[in-house]
C-alpha positions as CSV (number, residue, x, y, z in Angstrom):
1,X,13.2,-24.7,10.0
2,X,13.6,-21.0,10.9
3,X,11.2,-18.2,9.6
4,X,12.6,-15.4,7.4
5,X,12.5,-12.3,8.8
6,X,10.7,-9.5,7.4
7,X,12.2,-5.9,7.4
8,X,10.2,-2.9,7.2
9,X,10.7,-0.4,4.5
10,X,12.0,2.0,7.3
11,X,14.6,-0.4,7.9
12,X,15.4,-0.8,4.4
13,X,15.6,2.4,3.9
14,X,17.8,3.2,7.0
15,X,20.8,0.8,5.5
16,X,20.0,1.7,2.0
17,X,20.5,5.4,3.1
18,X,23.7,4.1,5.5
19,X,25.0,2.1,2.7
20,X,25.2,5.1,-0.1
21,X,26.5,7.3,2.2
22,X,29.3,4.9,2.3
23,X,30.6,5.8,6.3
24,X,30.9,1.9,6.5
25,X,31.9,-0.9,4.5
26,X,29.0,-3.2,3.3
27,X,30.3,-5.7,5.4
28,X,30.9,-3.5,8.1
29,X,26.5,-2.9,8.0
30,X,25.9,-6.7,7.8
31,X,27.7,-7.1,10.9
32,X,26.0,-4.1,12.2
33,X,22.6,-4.8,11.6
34,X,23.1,-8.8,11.7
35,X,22.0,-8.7,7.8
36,X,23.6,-10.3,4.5
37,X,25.6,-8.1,2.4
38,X,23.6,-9.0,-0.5
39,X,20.4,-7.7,1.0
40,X,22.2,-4.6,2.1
41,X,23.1,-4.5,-1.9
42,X,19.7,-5.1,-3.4
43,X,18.0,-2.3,-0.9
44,X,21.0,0.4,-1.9
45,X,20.0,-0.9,-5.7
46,X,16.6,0.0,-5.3
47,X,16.8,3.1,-3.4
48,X,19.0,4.3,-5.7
49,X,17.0,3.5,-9.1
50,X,13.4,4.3,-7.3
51,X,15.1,8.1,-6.1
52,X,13.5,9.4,-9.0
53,X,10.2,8.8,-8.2
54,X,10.4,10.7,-5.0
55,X,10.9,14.1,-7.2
56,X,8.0,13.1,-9.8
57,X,5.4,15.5,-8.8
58,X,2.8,13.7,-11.0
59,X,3.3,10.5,-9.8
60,X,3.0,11.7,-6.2
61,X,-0.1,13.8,-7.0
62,X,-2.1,11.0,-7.6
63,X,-2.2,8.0,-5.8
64,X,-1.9,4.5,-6.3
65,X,-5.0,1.6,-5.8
66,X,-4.3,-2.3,-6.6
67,X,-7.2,-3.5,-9.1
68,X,-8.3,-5.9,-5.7
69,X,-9.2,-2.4,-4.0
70,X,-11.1,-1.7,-7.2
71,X,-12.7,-4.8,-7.6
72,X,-13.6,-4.7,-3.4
73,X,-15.4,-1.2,-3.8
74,X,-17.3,-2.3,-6.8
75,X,-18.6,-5.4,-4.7
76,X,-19.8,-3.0,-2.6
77,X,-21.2,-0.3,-4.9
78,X,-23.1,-3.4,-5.8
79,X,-24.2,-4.1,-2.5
80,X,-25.6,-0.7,-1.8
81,X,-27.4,-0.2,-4.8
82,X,-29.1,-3.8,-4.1
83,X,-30.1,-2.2,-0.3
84,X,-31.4,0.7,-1.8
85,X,-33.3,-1.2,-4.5
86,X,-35.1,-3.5,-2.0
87,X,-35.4,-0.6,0.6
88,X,-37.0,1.8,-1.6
89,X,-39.5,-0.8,-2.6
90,X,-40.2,-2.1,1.2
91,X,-41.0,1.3,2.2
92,X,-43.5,2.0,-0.5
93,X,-45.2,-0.6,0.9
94,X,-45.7,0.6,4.5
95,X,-49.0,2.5,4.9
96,X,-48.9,6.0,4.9
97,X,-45.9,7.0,3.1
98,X,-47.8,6.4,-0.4
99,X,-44.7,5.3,-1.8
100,X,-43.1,9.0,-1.7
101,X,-39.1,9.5,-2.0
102,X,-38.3,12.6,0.6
């Protein structure tokens, strides 16, 4: 059983970009780049309903973070604030620091 091959979005977006500019026939790129019509289809779909975004100045303003990334930074918020905790408390209880935050 063969793998599926994965394309990079610069690649999708090199056919996407070939395919709207419509120098060659979309069977003409599948030969070309040794892809399925259908794919070459779907990319020049989505480029063409997502070219909107890339003139949104809000959107591109602020960026995006998955709720994983969110939940992964609170772990270690949590983390650090449990170092600190026990570290602040350890060091008041070395001799000579009398339990003084600089």
């Amino acid at each position: 059983m063969t793998k599926r091959k994965r394309y990079s979005a610069e690649f999708k977006a090199k056919v996407a970009l070939e395919a709207i500019r419509e120098e060659l026939t979309t069977a003409e790129l599948a030969k070309k780049y040794d892809i399925h019509p259908t794919m070459i289809s779907g990319w020049k779909r989505a480029a063409i309903e997502n070219m909107v975004l890339a003139f949104n100045t809000k959107a591109a303003a602020e960026p995006t973070i998955s709720v994983a990334d969110v939940e992964k930074l609170h772990a270690k918020i949590g983390q650090l604030v449990i170092e600190r905790d026990f570290l602040s408390e350890a060091s008041s209880r070395i001799p000579g620091t009398g339990g003084r935050k600089r």
